[in-house]
N, C-alpha and C positions, 0 to 999 in steps of 0.2 A: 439214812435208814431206808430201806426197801420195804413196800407194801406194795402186796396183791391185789389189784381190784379187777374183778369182773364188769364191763360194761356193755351195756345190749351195740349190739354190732352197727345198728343205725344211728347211737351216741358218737359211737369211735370213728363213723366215716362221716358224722359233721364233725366232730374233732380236729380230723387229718385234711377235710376243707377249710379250716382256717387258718390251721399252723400245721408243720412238719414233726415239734417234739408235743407230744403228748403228756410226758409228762411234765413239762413247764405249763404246759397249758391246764392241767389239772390241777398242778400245783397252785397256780394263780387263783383258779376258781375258787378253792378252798381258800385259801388266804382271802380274799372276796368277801367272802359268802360268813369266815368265822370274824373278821372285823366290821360287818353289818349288822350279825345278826342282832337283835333286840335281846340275845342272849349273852354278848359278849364280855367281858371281863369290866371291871368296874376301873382297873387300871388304864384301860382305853380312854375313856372317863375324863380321869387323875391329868395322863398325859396331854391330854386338847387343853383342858383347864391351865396347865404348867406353858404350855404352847403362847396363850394369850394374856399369862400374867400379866407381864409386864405393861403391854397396851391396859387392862383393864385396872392396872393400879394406877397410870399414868392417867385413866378419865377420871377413877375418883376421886385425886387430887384437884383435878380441876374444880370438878364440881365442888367441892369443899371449899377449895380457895375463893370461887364464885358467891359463897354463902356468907363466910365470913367478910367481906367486903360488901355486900346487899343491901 
């Protein structure tokens, strides 16, 4: 998909100081900025949580088994 943006001329020539495509480089920024924000989807969330099941079900096993043997 193609969008328009306007950017003040001083953005787009540190832009073209860092990198040659611009818009990979915008791209990224926005990818950044909407997976940071404090506003981001609660599915972000969901996924970290699904990321570290398995470690975090593997301690509370332990801890358990730790209990019952105590």
């Amino acid at each position: 998909m193609s969008v328009l943006v306007s950017l003040p001329d001083e953005l787009a020539a540190q832009i073209d100081g860092v990198g040659a495509d611009r818009t990979s480089f915008v791209a990224e920024a926005v990818r950044r900025l909407l997976r940071d924000s404090p506003q981001a989807p609660l599915a972000n969330e969901i996924d970290r949580i699904n990321e570290l099941a398995d470690e975090l079900n593997d301690e509370a096993r332990d801890v358990l088994e730790y209990q019952v043997f105590s």
